[in-house]
Residue, then its C-alpha position, 0 to 999 in steps of 0.5 A: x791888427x798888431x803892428x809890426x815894429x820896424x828897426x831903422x835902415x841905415x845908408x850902409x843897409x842899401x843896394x843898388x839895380x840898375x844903371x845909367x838912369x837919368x832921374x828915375x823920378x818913378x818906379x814900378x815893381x812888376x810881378x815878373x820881376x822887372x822894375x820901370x822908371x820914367x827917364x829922361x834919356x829912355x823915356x820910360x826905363x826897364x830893369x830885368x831882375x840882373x840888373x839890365x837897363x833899357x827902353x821900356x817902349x820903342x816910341x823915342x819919348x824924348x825926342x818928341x818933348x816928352x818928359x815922363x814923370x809918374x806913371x802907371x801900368x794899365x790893365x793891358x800892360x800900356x803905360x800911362x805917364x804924366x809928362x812934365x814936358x811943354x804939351x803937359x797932360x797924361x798920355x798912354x803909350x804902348x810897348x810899340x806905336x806912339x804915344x796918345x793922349x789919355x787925359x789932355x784937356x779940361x773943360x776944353x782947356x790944355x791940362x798943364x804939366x802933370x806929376x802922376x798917375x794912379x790906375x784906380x780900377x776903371x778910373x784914374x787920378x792925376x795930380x798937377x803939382x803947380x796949375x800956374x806953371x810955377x816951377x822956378x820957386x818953391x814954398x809954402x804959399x803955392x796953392x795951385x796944385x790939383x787932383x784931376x780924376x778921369x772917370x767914364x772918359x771925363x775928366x774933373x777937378x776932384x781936389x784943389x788949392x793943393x800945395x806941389x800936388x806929388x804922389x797920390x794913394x788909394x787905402x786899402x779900404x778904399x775908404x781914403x785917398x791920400x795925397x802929398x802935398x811936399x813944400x807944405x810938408x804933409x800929406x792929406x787924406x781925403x775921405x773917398x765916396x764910391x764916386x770918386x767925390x773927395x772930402x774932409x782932409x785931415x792933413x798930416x804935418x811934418x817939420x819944415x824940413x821934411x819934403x813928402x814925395x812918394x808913397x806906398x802901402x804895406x800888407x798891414x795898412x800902414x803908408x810909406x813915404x819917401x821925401x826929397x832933399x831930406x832923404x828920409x823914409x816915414x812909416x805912417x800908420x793907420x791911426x795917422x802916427x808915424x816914425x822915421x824909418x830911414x834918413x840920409x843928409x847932410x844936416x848943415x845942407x838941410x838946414x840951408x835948404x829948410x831955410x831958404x824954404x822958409x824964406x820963400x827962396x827955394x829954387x830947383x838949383x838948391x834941390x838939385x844940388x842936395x846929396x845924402x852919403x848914398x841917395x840924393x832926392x829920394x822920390x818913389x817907393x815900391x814894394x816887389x820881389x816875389x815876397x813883396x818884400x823888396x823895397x824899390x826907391x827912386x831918385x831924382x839925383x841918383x843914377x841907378x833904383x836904390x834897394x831895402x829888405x822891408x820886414x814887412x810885405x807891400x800891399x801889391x798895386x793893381x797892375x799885379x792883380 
């Protein structure tokens, strides 16, 4: 398949939905035209197609410790959502009732904080960005991360000694996971076994300045990604090359950051502090509109979904099917 080629976006290219977020850290695009984010005040937040923002689910997520980070929408329209909160572990919860666990424990241990949760057919993918709770620093060195699998009501170790375990994907051939790995700056992709059994990574490497997050599929195979503190957009393409597509930041900032990154002093306040001229800590892509055309970013730092016009349609995820 020939590749569409894709201009680069600018700042002034973007719109915005939404409003009064509080770290719309993940978005899903839904086929009637809402987007849902996790939230720290809504606990998960719903967008209508004008722009109206409220509580997706009737349970007071936040008050009960919760903090959604990923989550998913499963085949009868509950949500999982991986919660950053002290209890840690994936939990599922309807749009009334309480929440429940999903996948709480590991070989009779607690699951610590999880990241995200990808719905994969009858199965599904967990990340743990740091199993050492280590979540003051960040570098290059912290190599707890995971992927859990959840699979016949069991949950394993599918991949380890990962570092800041963030987004996970499966290819459109289901021959390949892949799999951010942000303050080492790349993504891995794993060769996929019909059993769920990962293998030979082959990792994607970025400069040192480049903090992969997010991700989504297009209609012609290619993977995008969105990266915190830089801001920037990255198209990775079949055969594994890949291009900026879109980028947002004050580059004495970055390179302040990227420094102290090097160092092994990065900490939460230098991330959280990081702001482009119109986005700050893009974490999360989704392709939606009826199209599947409209690009959908998430921000830690923003209050509100940012907003693309891709040339190219999304691949849609399970919950459209």
């Amino acid at each position: 398949m020939m590749l569409t080629e894709i201009e680069p976006f600018l700042p002034a290219d973007l719109s915005q939905i939404g409003s009064g977020l509080n770290r719309p850290e993940c978005v899903l695009a839904a086929r009637d035209g809402s987007l849902y984010t996790g939230d720290w005040t809504l606990g998960i937040a719903q967008i209508a197609p004008d722009g109206t923002t409220g509580p997706a689910v009737e349970a007071d997520l936040i008050a009960q410790g919760f903090r959604p980070n990923g989550i998913a929408l499963t085949a009868d329209g509950d949500f999982l959502f991986a919660n950053m909160g002290k209890a840690g572990g994936v939990w599922s919860v309807g749009r009334c009732g309480e929440a429940r666990p999903f996948a709480t424990e590991l070989d009779g241990k607690p699951i610590p904080r999880t990241n995200f949760v990808l719905v994969d057919g009858d199965r599904a993918w967990i990340t743990i960005s740091s199993s050492g709770r280590k979540h003051d620093h960040f570098t290059a060195e912290e190599n707890s991360g995971q992927i859990l699998l959840v699979q016949d009501g069991k949950v394993t170790v599918a991949a380890e000694g990962l570092n800041w375990t963030n987004e996970v994907r499966v290819s459109p051939d289901h021959r390949h996971l892949f799999v951010n790995e942000t303050f080492a700056c790349r993504t891995t992709r794993y060769d996929l076994a019909a059993d769920g059994v990962l293998s030979n990574p082959i990792q994607i490497t970025y400069p040192g300045d480049t903090y992969p997050d997010g991700m989504a599929f297009d209609a012609e195979g290619a993977l995008w990604i969105v990266c915190v503190i830089s801001n920037r957009l990255i198209r990775i393409t079949p055969d594994l090359s890949w291009t900026v597509l879109f980028e947002d930041v004050n580059p004495t900032e970055l390179g302040t950051i990227a420094s102290a990154h090097a160092e092994a002093h990065l900490t939460w306040d230098h991330i959280s502090h990081s702001r482009g001229s119109r986005v700050s800590n893009l974490s999360s892509i989704a392709f939606g509109g009826p199209d599947l055309k409209t690009l959908y970013l998430g921000g830690l730092g923003n209050r509100e979904v940012q907003v693309l016009r891709s040339p190219v349609a999304g691949l849609p995820m399970e919950h459209w099917q």
